[in-house]
Phi, psi and omega in degrees: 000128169298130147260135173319178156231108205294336187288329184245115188286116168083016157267130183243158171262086189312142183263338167201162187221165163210137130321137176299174155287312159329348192038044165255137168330116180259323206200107176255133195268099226233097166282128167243123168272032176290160177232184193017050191273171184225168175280330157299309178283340156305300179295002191269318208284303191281348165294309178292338187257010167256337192280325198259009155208184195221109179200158210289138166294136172272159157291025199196130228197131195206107195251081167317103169235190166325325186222017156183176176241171169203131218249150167223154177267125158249135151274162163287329178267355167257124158332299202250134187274122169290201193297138161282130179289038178172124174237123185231089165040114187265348177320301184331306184252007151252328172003262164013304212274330184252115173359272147296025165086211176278347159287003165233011163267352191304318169231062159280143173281162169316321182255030167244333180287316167306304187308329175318274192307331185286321162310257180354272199351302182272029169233337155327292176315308189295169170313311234262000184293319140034264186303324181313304207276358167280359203224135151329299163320346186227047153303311199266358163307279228265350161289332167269014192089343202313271211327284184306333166287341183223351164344147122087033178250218190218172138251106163213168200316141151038050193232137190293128136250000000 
């Protein structure tokens, strides 16, 4: 979960970040074990935690939850996030991560939902990333550009911006 960070005013603690090959921030990463979720309620959630700080923006906002994902194009010049240009099956890319598929992401604990994704992340990044951006379910890595922005980059964990 991004947090405010109370010693310092207007810092947040990123629940995951990705990185360039290049290592410029690429892709900030906001994880939720939520279910039924909407895209009103995604944009309610990442506004207010866009409202409440003041940090350098990635081009790209990826608010991962249980049962979708959901990717924004950031600008710099925009206040406000509009509608993510892309909402996606969160099945499609953790199953894979779970016993039983998407009936075991269904009743994944937090920390089996985070390692998922974080686990993707780093296979996204990686040689083996590829294979994403080759299936049809993961058209929108590469029509939103993400996948080439961040090919042969890193991840990590909990980082203050």
């Amino acid at each position: 979960m991004i947090t405010i960070h109370s010693e310092k005013p207007n810092t947040l603690i990123a629940d995951a970040v990705v990185y360039s090959a290049s290592r410029r921030l690429q892709l900030i990463v906001e994880m939720k074990s939520s279910t039924e979720t909407s895209t009103g309620w995604a944009m309610q959630l990442l506004n207010s935690l866009l409202d409440n700080s003041d940090f350098a923006r990635a081009p790209y906002i990826l608010l991962a939850t249980l049962d979708r994902f959901y990717l924004w194009r950031h600008s710099p010049e925009s206040e406000d996030l509009q509608e993510p240009v892309y909402v996606a099956p969160a099945a499609d890319a953790l199953a894979p991560y779970f016993e039983h598929g998407a009936k075991g992401l269904a009743g994944a604990s937090r920390f089996g939902f985070e390692m998922a994704v974080l686990s993707w992340l780093n296979e996204l990044v990686g040689p083996q990333g590829k294979k994403f951006a080759d299936k049809e379910e993961y058209r929108w890595l590469t029509d939103s550009g993400l996948y080439e922005a961040i090919k042969g980059g890193s991840v990590e964990t909990e980082v203050r911006l």
